[in-house]
N, C-alpha and C positions, 0 to 999 in steps of 0.2 A: 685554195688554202685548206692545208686540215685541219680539225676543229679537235684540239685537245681539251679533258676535261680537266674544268674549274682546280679543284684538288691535286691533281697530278700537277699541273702550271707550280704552283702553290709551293708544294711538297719540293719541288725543284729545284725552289729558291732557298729553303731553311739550311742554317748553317750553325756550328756549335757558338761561334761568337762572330755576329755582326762584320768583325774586322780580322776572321780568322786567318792565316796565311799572307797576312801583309803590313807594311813598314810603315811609319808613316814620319815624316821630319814635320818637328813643328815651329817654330821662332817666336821668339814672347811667351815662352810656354814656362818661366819662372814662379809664373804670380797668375793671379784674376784670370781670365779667360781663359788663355792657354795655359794654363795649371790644370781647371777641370778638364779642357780637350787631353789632356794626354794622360791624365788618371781615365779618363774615361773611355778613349780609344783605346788601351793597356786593359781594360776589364773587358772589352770585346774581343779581344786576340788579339791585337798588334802588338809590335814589337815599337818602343819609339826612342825616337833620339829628340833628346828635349835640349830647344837651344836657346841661349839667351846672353843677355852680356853678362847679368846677374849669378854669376858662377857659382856661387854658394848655392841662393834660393835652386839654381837650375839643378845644383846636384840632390839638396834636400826633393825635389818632385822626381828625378829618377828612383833615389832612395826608396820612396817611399810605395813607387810600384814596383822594386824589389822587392819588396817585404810584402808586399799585397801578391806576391805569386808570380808577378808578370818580370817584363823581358823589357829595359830601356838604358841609354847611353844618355848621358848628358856632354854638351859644346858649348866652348863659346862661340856667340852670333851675335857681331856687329851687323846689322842690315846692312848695311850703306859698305860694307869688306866685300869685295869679291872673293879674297882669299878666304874669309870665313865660310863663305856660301859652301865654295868647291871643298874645305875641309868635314863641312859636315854631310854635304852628300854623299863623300866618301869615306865618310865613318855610315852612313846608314849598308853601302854595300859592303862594305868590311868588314863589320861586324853582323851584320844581318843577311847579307848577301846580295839585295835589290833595296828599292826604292819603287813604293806605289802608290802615296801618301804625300802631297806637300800644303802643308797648312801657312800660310802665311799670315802671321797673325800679331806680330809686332807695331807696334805702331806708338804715339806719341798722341797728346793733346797739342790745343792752343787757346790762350784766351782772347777770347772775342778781340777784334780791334777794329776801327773803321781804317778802308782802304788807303786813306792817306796815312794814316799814324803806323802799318803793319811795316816795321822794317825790313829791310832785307833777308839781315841774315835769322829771323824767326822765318821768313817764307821759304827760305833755302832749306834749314833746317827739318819744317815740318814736311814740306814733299819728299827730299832727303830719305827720311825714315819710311814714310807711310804710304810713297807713292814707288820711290826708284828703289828702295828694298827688296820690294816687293819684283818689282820687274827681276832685280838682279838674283832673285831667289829663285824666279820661273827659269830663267836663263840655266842657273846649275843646274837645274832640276829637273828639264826637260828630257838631255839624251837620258837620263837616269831611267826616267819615267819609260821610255822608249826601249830600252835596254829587257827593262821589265817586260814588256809586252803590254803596256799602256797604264793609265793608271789617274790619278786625280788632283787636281791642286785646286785648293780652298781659299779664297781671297776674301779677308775679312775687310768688309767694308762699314758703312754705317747707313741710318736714315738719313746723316749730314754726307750722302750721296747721292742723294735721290730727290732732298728739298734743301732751298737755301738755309742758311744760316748767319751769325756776323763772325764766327771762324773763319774768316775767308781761307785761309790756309788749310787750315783742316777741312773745307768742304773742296776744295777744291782736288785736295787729294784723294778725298774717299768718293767723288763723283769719277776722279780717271781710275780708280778702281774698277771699277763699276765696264767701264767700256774696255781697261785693258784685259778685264776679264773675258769679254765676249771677244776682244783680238786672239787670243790665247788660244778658247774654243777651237777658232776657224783654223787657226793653226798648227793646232795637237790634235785634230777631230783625225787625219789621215794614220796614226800613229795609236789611235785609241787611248789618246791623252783629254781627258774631260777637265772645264774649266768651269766655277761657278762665284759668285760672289756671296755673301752674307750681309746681310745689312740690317744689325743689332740695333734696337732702342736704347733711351738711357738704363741703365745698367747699375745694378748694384755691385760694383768691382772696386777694388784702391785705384785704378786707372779714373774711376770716374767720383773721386773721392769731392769733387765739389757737392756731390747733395749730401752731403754732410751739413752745411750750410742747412739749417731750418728753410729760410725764405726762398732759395734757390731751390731747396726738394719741392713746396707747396708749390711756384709756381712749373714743374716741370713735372709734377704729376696729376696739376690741373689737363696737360696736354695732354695724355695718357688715358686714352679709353679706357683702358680696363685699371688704370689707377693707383696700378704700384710700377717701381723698378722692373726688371728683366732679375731674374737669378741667372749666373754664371751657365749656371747647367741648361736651362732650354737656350738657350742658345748653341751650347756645344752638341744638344740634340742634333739640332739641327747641320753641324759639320760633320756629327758620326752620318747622317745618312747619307750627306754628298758624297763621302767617303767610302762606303762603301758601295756594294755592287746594287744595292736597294733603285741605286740612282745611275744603273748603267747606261742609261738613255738619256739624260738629263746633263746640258750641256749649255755653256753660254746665256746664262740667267741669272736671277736674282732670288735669295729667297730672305724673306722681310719676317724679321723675329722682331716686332716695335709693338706689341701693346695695343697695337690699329692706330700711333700718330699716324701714318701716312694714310689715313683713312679717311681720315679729315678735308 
């Protein structure tokens, strides 16, 4: 092996923006989380197609990195549409020409219920969105991905995939996150298709507008090592780097943005 120096390696890697020369499709990207991933991925050179069912909000966050200088398409995306999927995948090569970016990042709540009270159609519902979305998202996404010459898909998962919860619903889905992600890996790894999961703490987002609630914020940032909410933004840190090349190696994992509950 030859032994290149420290700085040259280094210098190799630098690039004008983080996400220069590629696309990224995001879902849920109206609002709270995926709002900052695609201002935010759009400030490092991508170009992005921001989907959501929320049409307006969706067009207001392309809008708005129009005007910040950057390059984005707004869709509608129902998760659970297959027709939606394949239309926005083929708005991202249409208009942008590839697809080397898929963020999956849609998803729903549930409130708590014990297993016998959870009915049905709330179980249907919340896998539905949070878990076959998700699949049906990798599914457009992949030849896309391949087409490109490889590329990444970001699977927003939670803590409530990694420890129980009484969402049985919602943990259930963000725990098959968690493993369809590492399926994904194995199976985009030939293609130089990288797959990762995220798995955010409670969250200062409208998605997680229950700690609003006084008594519910005290007792859930008693859980919370470091003692506040997540901001929006370290957490989409942490997708800008799956996403990009930073993390070419990096494949079929978890990366845990919680504060340190799972430390516990």
């Amino acid at each position: 092996m030859t032994k290149e120096p420290a700085l040259r390696i280094v210098e190799s890697q630098v690039r004008p923006g983080r996400l220069a020369g590629k696309v990224a499709l995001i879902s849920g990207a109206a609002q709270g989380l995926g709002a900052v991933e695609a201002v935010l991925f759009a400030q490092e050179g991508a170009k992005v197609v921001v989907g959501d069912i929320a049409d307006d909000l969706a067009a207001g966050v392309a809008a708005e990195i129009v005007r910040s200088g950057g390059d984005a398409r707004c869709v509608h995306l129902d998760v659970t549409r297959e027709d939606d999927w394949s239309r926005a995948v083929a708005t991202a090569e249409q208009e942008f020409g590839a697809l080397h970016v898929l963020v999956n990042n849609a998803g729903v709540a549930q409130v708590p219920s014990s297993i016998p009270d959870l009915p049905r159609a709330e179980w249907d519902r919340v896998l539905g969105i949070n878990l076959t979305g998700m699949l049906l998202g990798t599914q457009a996404a992949m030849p896309a991905l391949a087409r490109a010459g490889g590329g990444s898909i970001i699977n927003t998962s939670s803590v409530a995939g990694l420890v129980a919860s009484k969402a049985v619903a919602y943990g259930a889905a963000k725990g098959g996150i968690r493993l369809m992600s590492k399926a994904t890996a194995l199976h985009g790894a030939k293609e130089n298709i990288r797959c990762n999961s995220i798995h955010p703490g409670p969250m200062d987002t409208n998605f997680d507008g229950v700690y609003r609630n006084e008594t519910t914020l005290v007792g859930t940032l008693a859980r919370i090592p470091l003692g506040r909410l997540a901001r929006p933004i370290e957490v989409a840190y942490g997708a800008l780097y799956l996403a990009s090349d930073e993390s070419s190696f990096v494949t079929g994992t978890e990366l845990i943005i919680d504060g340190g509950v799972t430390a516990i």
